[in-house]
N, C-alpha and C positions, 0 to 999 in steps of 0.2 A: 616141174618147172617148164618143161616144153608145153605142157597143155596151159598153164599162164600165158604163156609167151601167145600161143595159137588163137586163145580166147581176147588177148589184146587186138591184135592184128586185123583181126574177122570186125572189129566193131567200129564206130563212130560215135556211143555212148557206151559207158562200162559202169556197171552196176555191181559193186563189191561190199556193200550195204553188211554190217555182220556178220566180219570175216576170221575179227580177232585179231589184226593187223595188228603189230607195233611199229612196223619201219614199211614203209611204201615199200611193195618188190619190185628187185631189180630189172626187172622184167619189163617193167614200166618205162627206164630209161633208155632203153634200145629199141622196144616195139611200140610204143605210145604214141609216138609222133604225129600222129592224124586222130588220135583221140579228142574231140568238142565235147562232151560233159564227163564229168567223171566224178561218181557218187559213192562216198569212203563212209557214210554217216556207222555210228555205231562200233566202231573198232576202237583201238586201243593205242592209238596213234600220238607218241607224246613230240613230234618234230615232222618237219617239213625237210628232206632233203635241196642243198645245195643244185642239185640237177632237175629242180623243176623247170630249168626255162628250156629242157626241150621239149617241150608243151607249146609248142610254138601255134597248135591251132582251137587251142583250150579256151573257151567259152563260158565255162559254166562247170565251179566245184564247190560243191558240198560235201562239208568236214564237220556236220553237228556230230554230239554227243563222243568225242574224244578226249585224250588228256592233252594235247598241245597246250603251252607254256609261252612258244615267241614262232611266232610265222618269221621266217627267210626275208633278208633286204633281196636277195633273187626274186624275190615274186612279181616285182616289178617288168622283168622281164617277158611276164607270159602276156603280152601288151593286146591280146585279142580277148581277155576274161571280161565278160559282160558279168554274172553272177557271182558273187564271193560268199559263200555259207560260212561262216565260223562257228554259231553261236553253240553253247553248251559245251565248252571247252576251258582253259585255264589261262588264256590267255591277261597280261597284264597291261603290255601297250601294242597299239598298233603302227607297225614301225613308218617310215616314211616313203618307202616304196610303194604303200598302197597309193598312195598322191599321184603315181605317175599311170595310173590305171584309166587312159583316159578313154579307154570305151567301158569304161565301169556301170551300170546301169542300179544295181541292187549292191550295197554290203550291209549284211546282213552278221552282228556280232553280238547279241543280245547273251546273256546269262555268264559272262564271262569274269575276271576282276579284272577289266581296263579302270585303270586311274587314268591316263595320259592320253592324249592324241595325239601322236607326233607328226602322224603324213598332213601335209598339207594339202589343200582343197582347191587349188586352183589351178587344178589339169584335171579336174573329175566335173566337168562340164555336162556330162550325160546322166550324172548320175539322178536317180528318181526316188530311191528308198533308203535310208537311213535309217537300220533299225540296232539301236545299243542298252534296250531295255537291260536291268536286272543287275547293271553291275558298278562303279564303283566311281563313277565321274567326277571330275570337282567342276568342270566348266568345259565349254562348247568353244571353239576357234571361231573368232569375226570372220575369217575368211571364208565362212560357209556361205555366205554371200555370193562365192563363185559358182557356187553349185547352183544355176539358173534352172536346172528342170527340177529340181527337189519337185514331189511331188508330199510327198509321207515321210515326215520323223518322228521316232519314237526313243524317247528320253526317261521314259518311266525306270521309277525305283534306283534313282543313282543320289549321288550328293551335289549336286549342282545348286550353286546358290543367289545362281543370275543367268537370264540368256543374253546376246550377245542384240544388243542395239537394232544392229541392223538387219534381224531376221526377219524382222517382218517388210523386208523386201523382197522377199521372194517369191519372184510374179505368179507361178504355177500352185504353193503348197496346198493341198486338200486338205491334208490333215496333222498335227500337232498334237504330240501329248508327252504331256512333261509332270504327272501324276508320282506321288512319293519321294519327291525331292525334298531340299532345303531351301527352294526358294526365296529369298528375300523381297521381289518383287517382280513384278512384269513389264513387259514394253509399256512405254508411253502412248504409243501409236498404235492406231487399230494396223490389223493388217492390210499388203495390195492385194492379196490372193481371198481377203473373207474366207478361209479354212475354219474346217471343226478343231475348236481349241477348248483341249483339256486339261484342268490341273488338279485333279482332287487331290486332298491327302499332304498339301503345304502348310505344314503346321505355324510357320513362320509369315507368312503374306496377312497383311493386314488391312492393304488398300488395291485400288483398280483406278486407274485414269479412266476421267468420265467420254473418251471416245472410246476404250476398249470395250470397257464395261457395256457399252451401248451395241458394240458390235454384237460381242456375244452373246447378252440377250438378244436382239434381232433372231441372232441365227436358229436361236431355240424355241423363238415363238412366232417366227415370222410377220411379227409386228409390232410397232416401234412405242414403246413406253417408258417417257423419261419418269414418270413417279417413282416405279417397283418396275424393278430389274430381273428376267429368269435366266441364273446362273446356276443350270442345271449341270455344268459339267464343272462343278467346284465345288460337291461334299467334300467335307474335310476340309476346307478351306477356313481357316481360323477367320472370321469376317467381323464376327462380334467384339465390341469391345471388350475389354479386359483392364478393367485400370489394376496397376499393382505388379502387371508383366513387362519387365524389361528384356528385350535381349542381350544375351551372355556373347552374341558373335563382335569378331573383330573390324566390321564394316563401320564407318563413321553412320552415328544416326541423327536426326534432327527431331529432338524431343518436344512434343508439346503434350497439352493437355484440352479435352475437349469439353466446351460447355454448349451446350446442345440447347436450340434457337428454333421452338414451334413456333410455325409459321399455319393458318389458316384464312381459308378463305370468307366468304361475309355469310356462310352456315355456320362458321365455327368448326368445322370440318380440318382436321391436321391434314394437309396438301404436300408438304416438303420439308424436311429440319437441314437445317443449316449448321453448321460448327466452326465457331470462331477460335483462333489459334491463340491459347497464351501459353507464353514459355516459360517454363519452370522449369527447375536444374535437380528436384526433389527426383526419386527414383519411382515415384509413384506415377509418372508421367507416360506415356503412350509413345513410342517410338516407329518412327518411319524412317523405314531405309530405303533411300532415294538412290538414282542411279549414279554409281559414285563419278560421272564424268561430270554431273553438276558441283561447281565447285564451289557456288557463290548463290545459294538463296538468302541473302542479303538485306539488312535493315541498317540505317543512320541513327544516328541522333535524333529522339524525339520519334522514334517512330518511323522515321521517313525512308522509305529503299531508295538503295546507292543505284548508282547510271552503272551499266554492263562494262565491264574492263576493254582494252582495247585488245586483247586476245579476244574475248567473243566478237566483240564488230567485225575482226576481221576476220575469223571462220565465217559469220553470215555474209558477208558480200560477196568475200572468195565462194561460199557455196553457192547463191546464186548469181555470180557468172556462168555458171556450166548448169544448173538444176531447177528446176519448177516443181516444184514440192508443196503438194495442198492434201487437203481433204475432201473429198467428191463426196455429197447427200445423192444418196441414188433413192428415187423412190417407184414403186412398183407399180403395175394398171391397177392393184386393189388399195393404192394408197399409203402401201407401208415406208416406211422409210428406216436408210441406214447409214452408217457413213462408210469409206474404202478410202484407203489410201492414194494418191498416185503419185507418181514419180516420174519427171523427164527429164533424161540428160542431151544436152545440146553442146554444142561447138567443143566439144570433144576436149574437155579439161583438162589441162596438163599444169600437175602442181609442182614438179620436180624441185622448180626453182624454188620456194619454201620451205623453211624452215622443216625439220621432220618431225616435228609437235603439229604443226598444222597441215602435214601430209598425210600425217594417220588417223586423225579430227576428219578431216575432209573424205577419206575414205570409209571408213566408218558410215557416218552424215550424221544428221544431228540427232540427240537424242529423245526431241518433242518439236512437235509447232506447238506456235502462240494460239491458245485458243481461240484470241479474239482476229489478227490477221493472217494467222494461218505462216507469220514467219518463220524460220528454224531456231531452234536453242541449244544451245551448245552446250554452255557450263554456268551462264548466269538464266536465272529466271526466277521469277514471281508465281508462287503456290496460292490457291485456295483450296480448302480442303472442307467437303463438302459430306454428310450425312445422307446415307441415300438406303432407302430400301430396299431388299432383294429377298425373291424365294428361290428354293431351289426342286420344287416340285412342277410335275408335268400337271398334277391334278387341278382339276377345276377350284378344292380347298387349298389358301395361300396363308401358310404363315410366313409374316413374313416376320425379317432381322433386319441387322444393318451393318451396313458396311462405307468404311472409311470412301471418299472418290476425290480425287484431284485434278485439279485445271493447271495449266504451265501456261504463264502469261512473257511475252518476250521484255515487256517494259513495262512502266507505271502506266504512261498513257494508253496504251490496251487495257489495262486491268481497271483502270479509274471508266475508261470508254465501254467496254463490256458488260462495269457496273452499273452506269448510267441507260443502257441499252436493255438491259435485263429489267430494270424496273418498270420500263414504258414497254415491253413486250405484253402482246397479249396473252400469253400464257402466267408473267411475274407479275403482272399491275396487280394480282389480288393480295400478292407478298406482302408481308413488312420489310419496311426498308433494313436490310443488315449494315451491322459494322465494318467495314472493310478493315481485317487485320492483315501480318502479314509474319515470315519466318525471320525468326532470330536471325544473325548470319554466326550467332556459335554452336559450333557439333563438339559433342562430347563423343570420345572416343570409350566404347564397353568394354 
């Protein structure tokens, strides 16, 4: 025990790596106190004692490959831990202490059975890596948001079956990958960061909004082609149609069915297909599950879509009072072009006084622009849903498929004006003129 004690004392990093531990020794809580890393990997470690927080100058601990169960609400305490290793362990949630880690840099929790997140994310302002591969998620907290330096999260292999709105504001991320999920669908929005974004293996996702879609081909070919799409980080992405597949989940869907509209140019050349929406209530119908804050893709009588409620009007003024929210085309010295997100917040918004439906709307932000002026949409909006082809090879030979893609229009008169603009584009004058259809406003519930 004294030679413990003597090998603590001497060091500034402790290297205990495959030792057979089951309980931290006690050794630790009286000569530790100047210990900054301290590496446990490989032992047999089923708890965290109570007295970690005389750790007071601890930086950096690594605890893969143990049997832990539930990390200490004390951990919070050790307020200098830049690194947090858990991953390969038994843990189930991660408690809310870790929230208050606000020189957190890395936590790293991958392989574990987390269902829950309970710490919350807005005191982890430094944090850069987010890794929860392998274990048991059902969904990601909106407030990740706070986390402004995100650089890298990894999402892989859980049950998640949405991300959260507004992750793709986060100004820094590189990289994204959310590969093995349950996904339902994707953001609306490319992202501000243009990050490598991966989802292979969403057996469920059946469409791509046509800014995403364009990003991430960009990123994969470094040049901009609305025809055919390379959605090389989406094997396994169910993209092809499927008539006859409903889904069995609990998410409201908006069913339709698609009849498919070649369009060529004056070779006779098929250029682009188009797909106009008719709703059928048969089970044989194609289901898209939209983001469930849209509450109102909405039609009248005869056909005609309804005007926005006065709950959206009034999230989009209130958001921009305080927000500039567009779509930037950035294009390159060799010509290529992409789109990126941007976002400004000015005169420093304060919604206190607001109802708290429209507090946490407005935090949030919205869930799409209007494709055609680039406004916010909240919960009402106008779909087209368009036929588009994609490969997912790097090779020079392309087969290609197809996949669902959607436009979010904020009103009629954008969607009627976009349509009108599209036809006289020099890229659409060789089109034939489409039908303009539009979404039921009834969702059946699966």
């Amino acid at each position: 025990m004294e030679e413990l004690a003597a090998e603590i004392m001497e060091k500034h990093i402790l290297h205990w790596n495959c030792r057979g531990f089951t309980d931290l020794p006690e050794e630790l809580k009286t000569a530790g106190h100047q210990l900054q890393e301290i590496y446990l990997k490989w032992n047999c470690l089923v708890s965290l004692p109570s007295w970690i927080t005389n750790f007071k100058n601890l930086t950096n601990l690594y605890l893969q490959y143990n049997q832990i169960e539930n990390l200490p609400d004390e951990l919070s305490q050790v307020s200098k831990l830049k690194v947090l290793d858990v991953s390969n362990n038994k843990i189930q949630v991660l408690p809310r202490g870790i929230g208050c880690l606000s020189h957190l840099t890395h936590l790293l929790a991958s392989d574990n059975t987390l269902k829950f997140i309970r710490c919350e994310f807005q005191m982890l302002k430094l944090l850069q890596v987010l890794d929860l591969r392998n274990n048991s998620l059902q969904n990601l907290p909106e407030d990740i948001l706070e986390c402004q330096a995100l650089e890298e999260i990894a999402l892989d292999n859980n049950n998640l079956t949405m991300l959260p709105d507004n992750i793709v504001y986060l100004p820094l991320l590189e990289n994204l990958s959310v590969c093995g999920n349950n996904l339902l669908y994707l953001p609306l929005q490319p992202f501000m960061s243009n990050p490598t974004f991966t989802f292979e293996n969403n057996f469920n996702l059946n469409y791509i909004s046509l800014w995403l879609g364009q990003q991430i081909s960009f990123n994969n070919t470094r040049e901009f082609n609305d025809n055919a799409w390379n959605l090389l980080g989406a094997q396994g992405y169910v993209l092809k149609l499927q008539e006859g597949k409903v889904s069995t989940c609990t998410y409201y869907n908006v069913l339709i069915k698609i009849t498919v509209h070649r369009c060529f140019d004056r070779e006779s050349v098929p250029i682009m297909r188009h797909a106009d929406i008719i709703v059928k209530e048969e089970t044989s119908n194609i289901p898209l599950t939209l983001p469930l804050s849209l509450k109102n893709i909405t039609t009248g009588p005869n056909n005609q879509p309804l005007v926005p409620s006065l709950l959206e009007l009034a999230l989009r003024v209130s958001y921009n009072l305080g927000h500039h929210q567009f779509i930037e085309k950035e294009e390159s010295h060799c010509g290529s072009i992409t789109y990126r997100l941007k976002r400004c917040i000015f005169n420093n918004p304060d919604y206190k006084s607001l109802p708290l439906v429209l507090q946490h709307r407005l935090k949030v932000g919205p869930v799409g622009l209007c494709y055609c002026c680039q406004g916010p949409v909240f919960t009402y909006g106008i779909i087209w849903v368009i036929l588009k082809d994609y490969y997912c090879e790097s090779s020079a030979v392309r087969q290609l498929s197809n996949v669902l893609s959607i436009a979010v229009f904020c009103s009629v008169l954008c969607s009627v004006s976009y349509s009108n603009w599209e036809r006289q584009s020099d890229i659409q004058w060789k089109l034939e003129p489409r039908k303009l259809t539009w979404f039921c406003e009834k969702r059946q519930k699966n």
